[in-house]
N, C-alpha and C positions, 0 to 999 in steps of 0.2 A: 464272513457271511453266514447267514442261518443256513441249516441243514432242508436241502430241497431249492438253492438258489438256481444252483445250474443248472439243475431240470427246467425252472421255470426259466430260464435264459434261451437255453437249447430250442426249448418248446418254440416259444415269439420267434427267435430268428428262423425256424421254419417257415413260420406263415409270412413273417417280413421279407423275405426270401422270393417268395412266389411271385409278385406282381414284379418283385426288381428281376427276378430272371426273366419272366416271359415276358415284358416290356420295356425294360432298359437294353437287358443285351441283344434283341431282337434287332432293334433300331441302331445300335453300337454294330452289332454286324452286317446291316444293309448299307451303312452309312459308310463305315472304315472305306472299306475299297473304292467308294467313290470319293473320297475326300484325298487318298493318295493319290488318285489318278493326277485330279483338280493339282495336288501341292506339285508333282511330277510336271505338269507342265504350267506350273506357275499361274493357275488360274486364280488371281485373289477374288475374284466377285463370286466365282465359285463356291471358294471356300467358303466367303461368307455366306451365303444363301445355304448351304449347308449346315453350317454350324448354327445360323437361326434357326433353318426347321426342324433340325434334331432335337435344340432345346424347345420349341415348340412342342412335337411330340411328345415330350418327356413334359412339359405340363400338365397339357389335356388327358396324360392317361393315369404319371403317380400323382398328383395333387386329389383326386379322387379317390384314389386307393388309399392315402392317407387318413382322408375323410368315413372313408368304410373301416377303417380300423378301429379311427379316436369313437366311432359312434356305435360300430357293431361288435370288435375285437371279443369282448368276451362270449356274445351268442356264436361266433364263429368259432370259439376255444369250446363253449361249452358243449356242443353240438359234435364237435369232432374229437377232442379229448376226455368228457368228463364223465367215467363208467368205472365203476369197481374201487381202486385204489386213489383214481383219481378225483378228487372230491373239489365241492365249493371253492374250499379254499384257495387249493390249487390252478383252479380257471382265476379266480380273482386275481392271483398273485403275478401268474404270466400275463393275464390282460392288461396288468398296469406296463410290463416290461414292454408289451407290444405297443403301445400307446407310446412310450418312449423313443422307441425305435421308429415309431413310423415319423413323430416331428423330422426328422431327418431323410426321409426316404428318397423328394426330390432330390436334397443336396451329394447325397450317394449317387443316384442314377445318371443325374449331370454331372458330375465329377469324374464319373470313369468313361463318359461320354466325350468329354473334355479333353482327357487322358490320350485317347484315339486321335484329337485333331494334333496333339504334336505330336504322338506317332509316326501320322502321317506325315509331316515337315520334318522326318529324322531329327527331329529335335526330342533328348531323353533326360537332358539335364531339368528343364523347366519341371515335366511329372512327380520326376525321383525326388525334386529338392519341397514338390507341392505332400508328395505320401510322406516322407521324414516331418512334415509340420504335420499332418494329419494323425502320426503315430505319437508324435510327441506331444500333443493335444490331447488326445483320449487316454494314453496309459496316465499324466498326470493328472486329467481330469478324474477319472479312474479309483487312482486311488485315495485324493479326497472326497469324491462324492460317496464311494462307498462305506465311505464311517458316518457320514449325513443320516437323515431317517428317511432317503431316499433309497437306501441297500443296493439293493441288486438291481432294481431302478437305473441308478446312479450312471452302473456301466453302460446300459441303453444311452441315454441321456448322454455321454462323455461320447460313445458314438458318432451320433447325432449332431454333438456340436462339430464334431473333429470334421468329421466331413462336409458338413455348410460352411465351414472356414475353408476347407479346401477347395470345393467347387468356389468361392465366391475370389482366392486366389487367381486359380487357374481362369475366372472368366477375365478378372482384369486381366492377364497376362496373355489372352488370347485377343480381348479387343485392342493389344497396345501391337499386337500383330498384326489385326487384319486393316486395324482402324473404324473397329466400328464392325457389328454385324445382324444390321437392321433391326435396330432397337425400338422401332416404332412400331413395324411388321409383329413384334415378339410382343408389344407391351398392348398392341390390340388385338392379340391374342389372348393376354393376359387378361384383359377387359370382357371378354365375352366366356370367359372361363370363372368367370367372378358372378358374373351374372347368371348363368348356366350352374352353378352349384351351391343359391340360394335355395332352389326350388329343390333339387338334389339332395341336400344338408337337410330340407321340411321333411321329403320322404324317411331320410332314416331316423330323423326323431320321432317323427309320426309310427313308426315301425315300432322303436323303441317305448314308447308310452302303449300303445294299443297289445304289446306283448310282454310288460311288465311284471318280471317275474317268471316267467315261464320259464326262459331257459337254465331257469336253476335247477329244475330237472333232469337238467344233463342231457347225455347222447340217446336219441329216440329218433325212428323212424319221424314220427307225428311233428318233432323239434325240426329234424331235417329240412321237411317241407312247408313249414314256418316260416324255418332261414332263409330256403330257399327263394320261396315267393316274394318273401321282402325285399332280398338281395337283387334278383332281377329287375322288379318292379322298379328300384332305386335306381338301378343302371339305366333300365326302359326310359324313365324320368330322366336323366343324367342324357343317354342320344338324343333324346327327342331334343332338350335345350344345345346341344348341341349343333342340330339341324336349323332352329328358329335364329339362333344365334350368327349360323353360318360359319361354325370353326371350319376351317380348308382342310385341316384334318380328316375329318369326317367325309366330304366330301372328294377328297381324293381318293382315301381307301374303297369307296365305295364306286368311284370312276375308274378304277383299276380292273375292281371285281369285273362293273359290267361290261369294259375291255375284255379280259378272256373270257369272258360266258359268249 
């Protein structure tokens, strides 16, 4: 690989990092202990109603974060890394990595969410034999793609696939457990999350055209609050379709909230 690959690798899985820690494992830790309790006494409808809304969850929050990467990733690189040594080219180069990385984000987050429900069923053969295909998918993806003129790309990308093969693994392997776990529930979920990030996807191209160029300038106060406004604004756009649309998501978190207020 060129000199300067695994800076530009290191850099993207930071920022790919943020949305999976603080919304995959979030929901992977509220979720664990109630899905053992469920497997402890044998509650299969439990289970499933769980393991639906967890991958629900994990929709409506990384399939967005996805979308804010493929669209904003390098105003967000530029804006936060690009001062001094770190030049042009170097936002460009990790922006492509991040973009790679995010095609995959869902399939990571539900995968190790996944991971948890046979935890929970003391079953450790299923995970271990689901990570050994996943390992064995990316290093050989790995090191054909990295002689591609995809580079250092490549290994994003090998990522990505290894873990959307394994999440999609382990979900046959959990509906051949539960028999099913409310796939209609999930897939009209699916449908109002699809419709909810047409108007989502306009804002951040509309972002992206009306700020065209700018953050080539790199990290500035002035950039900051560019990013900033955009970024929320897009979210702003993003709840509100989420409200018209009626995700139960949205609606729960915020039935909870007005519970302890």
């Amino acid at each position: 690989l060129q000199d300067g690959s695994i800076s530009a690798l290191s850099n993207a899985l930071v920022f790919f990092q943020l949305p999976f820690g603080i919304f995959s494992v979030s929901i992977v830790t509220v979720l664990f202990p109630k899905m053992s309790r469920q497997a402890a006494a044998g509650d299969t409808a439990g289970l499933r109603f769980s393991v639906g809304y967890g991958l629900q969850f994990l929709l409506v929050l990384l399939v967005p974060a996805t979308l804010l990467f493929l669209f904003m990733g390098r105003e967000i690189i530029a804006v936060a890394l690009q001062r001094r040594a770190f030049g042009l080219r170097d936002t460009l180069w990790t922006a492509g990595v991040l973009q790679a990385y995010a095609y995959g984000l869902f399939g990571l987050g539900a995968f190790t969410f996944l991971q948890r429900f046979f935890y929970a069923r003391h079953d450790f053969r299923t995970p271990l034999f689901s990570a050994l295909l996943v390992s064995a998918i990316d290093v050989l993806l790995s090191l054909w793609l990295r002689r591609t003129s995809l580079q250092v790309r490549g290994l994003a990308v090998a990522n990505s696939v290894a873990f959307s093969v394994g999440f999609i693994h382990l979900l046959a392997a959990t509906r051949a457990r539960l028999g099913g776990m409310g796939g209609r529930t999930i897939l009209r979920t699916g449908v109002r999350l699809l419709i909810s990030l047409v108007p989502f996807a306009a804002a951040l191209v509309g972002f992206r055209l009306a700020t065209r160029g700018v953050w080539e300038e790199g990290s500035s106060l002035r950039n900051l609050g560019i990013l900033a406004a955009g970024g929320f604004g897009s979210v702003a756009v993003l709840l509100g379709m989420y409200w018209l649309t009626r995700v139960e998501m949205l609606r729960d978190v915020l039935r909870r909230r007005s519970e302890r207020a």
